[in-house]
Every structure is written in C-alpha cells, then in structure tokens.
C-alpha positions in Angstrom: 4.6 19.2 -80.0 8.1 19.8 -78.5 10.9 21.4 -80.0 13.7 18.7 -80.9 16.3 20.7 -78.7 14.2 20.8 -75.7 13.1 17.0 -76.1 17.0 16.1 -76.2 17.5 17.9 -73.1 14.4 16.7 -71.1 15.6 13.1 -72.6 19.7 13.9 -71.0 17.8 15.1 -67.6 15.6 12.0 -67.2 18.6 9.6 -67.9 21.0 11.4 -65.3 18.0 11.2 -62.7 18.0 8.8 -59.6 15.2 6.5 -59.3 13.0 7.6 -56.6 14.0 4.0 -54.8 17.5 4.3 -55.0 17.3 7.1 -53.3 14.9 5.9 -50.6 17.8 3.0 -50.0 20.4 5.3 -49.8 18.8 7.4 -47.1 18.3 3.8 -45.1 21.9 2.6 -45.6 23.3 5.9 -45.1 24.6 6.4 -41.5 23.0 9.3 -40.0 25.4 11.4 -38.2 25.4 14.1 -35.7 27.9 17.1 -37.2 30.9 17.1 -34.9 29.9 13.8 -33.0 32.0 10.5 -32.9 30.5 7.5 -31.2 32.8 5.6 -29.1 32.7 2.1 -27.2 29.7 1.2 -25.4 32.1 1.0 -21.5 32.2 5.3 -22.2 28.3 5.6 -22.8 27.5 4.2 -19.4 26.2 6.4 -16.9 28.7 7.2 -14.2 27.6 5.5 -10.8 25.2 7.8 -9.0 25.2 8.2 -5.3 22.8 6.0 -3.3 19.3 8.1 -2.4 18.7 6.1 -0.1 19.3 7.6 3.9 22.4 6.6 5.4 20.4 5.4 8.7 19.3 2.3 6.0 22.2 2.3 4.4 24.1 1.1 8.1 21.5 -0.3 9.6 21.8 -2.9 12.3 19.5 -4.5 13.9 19.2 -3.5 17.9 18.1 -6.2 20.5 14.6 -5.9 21.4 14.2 -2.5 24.4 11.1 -3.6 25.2 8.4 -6.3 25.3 6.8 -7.0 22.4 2.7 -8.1 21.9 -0.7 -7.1 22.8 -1.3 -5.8 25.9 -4.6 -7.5 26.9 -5.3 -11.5 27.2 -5.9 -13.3 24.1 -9.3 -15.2 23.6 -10.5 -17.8 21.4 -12.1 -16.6 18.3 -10.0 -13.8 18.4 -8.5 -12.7 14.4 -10.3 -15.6 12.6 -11.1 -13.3 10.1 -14.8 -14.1 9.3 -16.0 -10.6 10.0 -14.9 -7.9 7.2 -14.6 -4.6 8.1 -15.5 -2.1 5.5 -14.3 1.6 6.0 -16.7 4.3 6.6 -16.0 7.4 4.6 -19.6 8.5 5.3 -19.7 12.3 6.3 -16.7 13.4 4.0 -17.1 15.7 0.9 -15.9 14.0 -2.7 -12.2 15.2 -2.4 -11.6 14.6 1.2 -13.2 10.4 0.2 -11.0 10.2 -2.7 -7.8 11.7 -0.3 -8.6 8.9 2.2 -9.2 6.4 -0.2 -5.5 7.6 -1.9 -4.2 7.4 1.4 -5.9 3.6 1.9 -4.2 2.5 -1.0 -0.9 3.8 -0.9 -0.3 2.1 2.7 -2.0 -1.4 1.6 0.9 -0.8 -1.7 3.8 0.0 0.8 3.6 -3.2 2.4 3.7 -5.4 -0.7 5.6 -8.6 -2.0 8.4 -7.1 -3.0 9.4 -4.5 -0.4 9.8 -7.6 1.8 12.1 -9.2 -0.1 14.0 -5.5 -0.5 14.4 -5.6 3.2 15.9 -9.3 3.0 18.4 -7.9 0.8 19.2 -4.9 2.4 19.2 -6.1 6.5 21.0 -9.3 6.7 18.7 -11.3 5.3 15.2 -9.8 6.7 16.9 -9.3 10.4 14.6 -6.9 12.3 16.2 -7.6 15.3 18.6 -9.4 17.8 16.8 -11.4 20.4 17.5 -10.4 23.6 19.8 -11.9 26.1 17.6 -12.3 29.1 13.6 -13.2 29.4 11.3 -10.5 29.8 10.2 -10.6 33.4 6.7 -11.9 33.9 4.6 -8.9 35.3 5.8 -6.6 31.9 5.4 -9.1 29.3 3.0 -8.7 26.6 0.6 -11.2 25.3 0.9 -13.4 22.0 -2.3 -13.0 19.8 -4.7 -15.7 18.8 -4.9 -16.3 15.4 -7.0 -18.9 13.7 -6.5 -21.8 11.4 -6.6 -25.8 10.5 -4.2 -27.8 11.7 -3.3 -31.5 11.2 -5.7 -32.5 13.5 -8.7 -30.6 12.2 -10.2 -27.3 10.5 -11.1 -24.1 13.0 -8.7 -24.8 15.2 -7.2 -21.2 17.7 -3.8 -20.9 19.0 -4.8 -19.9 22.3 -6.2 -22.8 23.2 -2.9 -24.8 22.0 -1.0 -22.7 24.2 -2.5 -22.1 26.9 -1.1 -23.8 30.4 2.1 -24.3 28.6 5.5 -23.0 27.9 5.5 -22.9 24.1 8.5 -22.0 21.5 6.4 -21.2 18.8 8.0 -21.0 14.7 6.3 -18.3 12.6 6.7 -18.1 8.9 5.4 -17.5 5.8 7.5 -19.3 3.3 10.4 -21.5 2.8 12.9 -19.5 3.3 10.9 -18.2 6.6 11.0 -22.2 7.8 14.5 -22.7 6.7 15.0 -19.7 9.1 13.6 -20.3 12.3 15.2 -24.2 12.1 18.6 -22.2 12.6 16.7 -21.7 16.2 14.6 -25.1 16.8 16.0 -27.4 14.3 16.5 -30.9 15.4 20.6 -30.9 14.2 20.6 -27.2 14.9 20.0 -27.0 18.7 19.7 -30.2 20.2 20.1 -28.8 23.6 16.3 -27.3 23.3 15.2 -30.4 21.8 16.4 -32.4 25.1 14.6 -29.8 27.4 11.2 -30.1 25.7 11.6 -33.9 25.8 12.8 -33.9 29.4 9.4 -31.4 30.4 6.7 -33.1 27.9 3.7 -32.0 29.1 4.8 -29.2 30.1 6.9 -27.2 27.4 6.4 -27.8 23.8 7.1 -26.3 20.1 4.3 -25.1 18.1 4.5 -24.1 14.2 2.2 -21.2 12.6 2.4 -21.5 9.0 0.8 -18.5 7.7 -0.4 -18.6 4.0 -3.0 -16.3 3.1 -2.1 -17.0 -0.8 -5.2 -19.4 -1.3 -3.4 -21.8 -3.8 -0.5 -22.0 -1.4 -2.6 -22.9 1.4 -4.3 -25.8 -1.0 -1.3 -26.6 -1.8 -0.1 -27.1 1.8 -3.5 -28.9 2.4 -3.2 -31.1 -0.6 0.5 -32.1 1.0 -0.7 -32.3 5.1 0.1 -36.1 5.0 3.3 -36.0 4.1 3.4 -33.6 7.0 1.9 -36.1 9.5 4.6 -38.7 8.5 7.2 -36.4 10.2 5.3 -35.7 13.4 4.3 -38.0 15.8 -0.4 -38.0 16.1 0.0 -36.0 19.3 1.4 -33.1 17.7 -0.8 -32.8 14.5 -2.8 -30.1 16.7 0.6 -27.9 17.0 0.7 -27.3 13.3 -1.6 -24.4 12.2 -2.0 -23.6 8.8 -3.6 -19.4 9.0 -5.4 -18.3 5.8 -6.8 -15.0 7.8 -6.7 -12.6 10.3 -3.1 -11.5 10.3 -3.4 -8.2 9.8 -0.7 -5.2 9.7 -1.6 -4.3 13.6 -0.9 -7.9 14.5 2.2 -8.1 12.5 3.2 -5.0 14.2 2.7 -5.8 18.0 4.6 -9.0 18.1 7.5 -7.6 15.3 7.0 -9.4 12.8 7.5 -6.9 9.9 8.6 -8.8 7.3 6.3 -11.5 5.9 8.9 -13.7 4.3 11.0 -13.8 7.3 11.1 -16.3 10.0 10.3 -15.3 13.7 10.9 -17.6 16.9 8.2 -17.2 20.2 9.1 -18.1 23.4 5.7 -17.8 25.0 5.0 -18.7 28.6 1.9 -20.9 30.6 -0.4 -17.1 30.8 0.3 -16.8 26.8 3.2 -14.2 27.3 5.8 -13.9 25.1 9.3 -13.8 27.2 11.4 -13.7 24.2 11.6 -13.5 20.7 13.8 -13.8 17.2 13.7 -13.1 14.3 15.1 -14.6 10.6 19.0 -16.6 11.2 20.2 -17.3 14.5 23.5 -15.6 15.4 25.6 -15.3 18.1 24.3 -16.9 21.6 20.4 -16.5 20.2 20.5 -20.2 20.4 21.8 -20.5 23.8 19.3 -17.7 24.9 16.6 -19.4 23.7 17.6 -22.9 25.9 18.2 -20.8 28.8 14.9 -18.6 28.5 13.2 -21.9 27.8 14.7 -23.4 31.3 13.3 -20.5 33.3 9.8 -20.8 32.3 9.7 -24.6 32.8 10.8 -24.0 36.1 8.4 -21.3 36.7 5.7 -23.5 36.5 7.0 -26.7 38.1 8.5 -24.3 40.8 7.3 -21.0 41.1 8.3 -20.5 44.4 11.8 -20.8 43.6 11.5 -18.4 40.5 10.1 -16.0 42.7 12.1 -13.4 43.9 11.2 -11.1 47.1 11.4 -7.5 47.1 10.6 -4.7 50.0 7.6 -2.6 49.5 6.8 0.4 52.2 3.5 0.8 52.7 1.2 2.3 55.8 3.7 5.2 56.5 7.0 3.7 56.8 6.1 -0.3 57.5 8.0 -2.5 55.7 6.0 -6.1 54.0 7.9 -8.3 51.7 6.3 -9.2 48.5 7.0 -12.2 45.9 7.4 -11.4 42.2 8.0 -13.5 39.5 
C-alpha cells in the first residue's frame, strides 16, 4: 500500500499533467517553424524566369518560300495509299536487345508526331506556317507529282484523287480540322479571292477546286458522314465528287513529300492537267500568296488551252557543234 506522502505527490503530478489530447492539438495548431526562417508574400517565392531551352534557330524562325519542288517523284495511280494493306515490321533476324532498341526507336518517332506537338508548332510559327508559297510556278519538266490518296466523297464511297484530277488544272484545299478549313479559305474563299473564283468559272471544264478532308479520327469521320447533306446543300451535284473525305493512307512519308507537316494546318495545291503540283501554301495567306495563286492558276489554264504559246524555245548543240531549237514548257 502506498505511503501517504508519496500518494500526495503522485496525486500533485497527475493533476499538473497534460492530457495526452491536448497535447496532440497543440502540436496540430502549433505553427511549425524553420529556426531562423520568415516566410514572406507569395510574389517573392516564385521562381525567377529561366531562360528559354529551346534553340534560338526556333526561337526566330521564319518560314522560307519553298527552294524547291515539292511531291513524289513518280506518276500517281489509282489505288495508290488506300490503306487496305497493313504493313507489319519485320524484326526477324535481331537478337532480344537489338528488337526491343528498334521497337524503342518505333515508338518514340510514332510519339514525336503526336496531337499536341502540332498544335506547339501553331503556337510557336505563326500559326502552323511551314512556309511562304512561292512567287512563280514551278516549271513543268521539274515539278513533282501530287499523291493519290483514297476516300468517299459526296458522290460515293472508294473514290481516288487521281482520277478527280487528272486532265485538269486543280487548286486543291487540304486540311484536317476547322481551323485547317478556316485556313486555306484565306486562299480560295469565295469573299476572300474572288479573282480565282472568276477564273475557274471562266475555264469550267477545264480548271477546278477540289477539297481533301482528311479525318483519320473514326468518330470525326462519322461524324462528317452523318453531316455530308448539309454539305451537298452548299455545292452544286456536279461537284459532290470533288469533296473527299480520307480515313487512311496518309502516312508520315506522304505528309512529308508534299510539306504538309503539320496536321492541323491548312495547305493549298495548285496541281496541273499531268497531276503536278506547280505551287503550293501553306496555313493563312499573307502578302501576294493570293495574287500568286490567280496568276499560277492563269498559266496552267493556258497551258492546256494553248500550249504552244506557253512553250518557250531554247538552243540545244547537239552532233558536234549543230544547233536544233527545242520547245519546253
């Protein structure tokens, strides 16, 4: 039994105690504080603004009008990028780490040409530019070719390009979006240039304008399907077959050949009778693209209704010394 003077002191000690919840309390009221640090307003704690990483050729980029022709370098041919016919990549013959390296590699290229670098380049080059149409047609004999690609128009399903175009002079609108459309109407818009508008109705049947809508989203392509007659309603029935809706076949190499880099953009073909394309542009039109574009658009029309006129001669020394004149277009 305890002594009385160490039950009165146990008794003092229990009383001056603080309950194990007060304390608990305390410790989360309590502001918890660094020794020797002082917090300040939130404008100080903001990280100072750290130089761009990004290259300074980026940074100042502008786009260049096109050096060179643009396309593929052989005909195109119906059937051509429809799509139906899958290729799967071989790794066969490889050891496990030099499959997995390639397969890395695979998937690191199919991730750097996603959604949303696209819309990083929109940002960052006025507005997806990739480059400034240029001034002058290409000549005939260096011009590249415009692909086929594959699709349904208004008309019907399994419908190619190539046949569309073919035997005509065709300003072709490719886009992938609305913004793309809105784009490419800064070119061929109605309101926007009705100078080209007067030239394709002045040469009807022989120059035209042909839209490629490419959506390889599957609900935006239903979606676009769902809405075709509301489409119809704003063409007249002989141009439902000049409106292609592609699901397939677009791949990164045909994207590449004929510049069009950036799938939310808007690109503009001027494409000749022999499916060559003689000029091209790309997102807004600025400066005299528009003007270009009528003028290019003139000189192919009269290629074909004159191509005597369009020819020009030139001297050519053949058989040691003998001069023969020549025609080029």
């Amino acid at each position: 039994m305890l002594q009385p003077r160490i039950a009165h002191r146990f008794g003092l000690s229990l009383s001056k105690a603080t309950p194990i919840y007060t304390r608990s309390t305390s410790l989360l009221q309590r502001p918890r504080t660094l020794p020797g640090r002082q917090f300040t307003s939130a404008s100080t704690l903001r990280k100072p603004a750290q130089p761009s990483t990004l290259p300074k050729d980026e940074e100042t980029f502008v786009p260049q009008p096109l050096g060179r022709p643009i396309g593929f370098s052989a005909p195109p041919h119906p059937g051509e990028n429809s799509g139906s016919a899958k290729v799967k990549k071989d790794y066969s013959g490889m050891t496990l780490k030099e499959r997995n390296l390639a397969k890395r590699a695979d998937l690191v290229e199919k991730w750097g040409t996603n959604y949303f670098r696209d819309f990083k380049n929109i940002r960052k080059y006025r507005e997806g530019k990739t480059f400034v149409a240029n001034p002058r047609i290409f000549k005939k004999d260096v011009a590249m070719y415009f692909p086929n690609l594959h699709g349904d128009t208004l008309e019907g399903s399994g419908k190619d390009t190539t046949n569309v175009l073919k035997g005509k002079v065709s300003v072709v609108n490719l886009y992938s979006s609305a913004w793309g459309e809105a784009q490419v109407k800064t070119f061929t818009g109605t309101s926007e240039n009705p100078a080209l508008h007067e030239i394709l109705k002045e040469s009807e049947g022989v120059a035209q304008q042909v839209d490629i809508n490419i959506e390889e989203n599957t609900l935006k392509a239903w979606i676009v399907q769902m809405f075709a007659w509301r489409l119809r309603l704003t063409r007249k029935k002989e141009d439902w077959g000049k409106y292609f809706v592609v699901r397939k076949g677009v791949s990164q190499m045909v994207r590449e050949s004929i510049g069009a880099l950036n799938g939310r953009v808007g690109y503009v073909y001027l494409v000749d009778a022999d499916c060559k394309i003689r000029w091209a542009g790309s997102a807004n039109a600025e400066g005299t693209e528009k003007d270009d574009l009528v003028k290019g658009l003139r000189r192919c029309v009269e290629e074909i209704r004159n191509p005597q006129a369009t020819s020009k001669p030139r001297l050519v020394l053949k058989n040691g010394g003998t001069h023969k004149t020549e025609t080029s277009a």
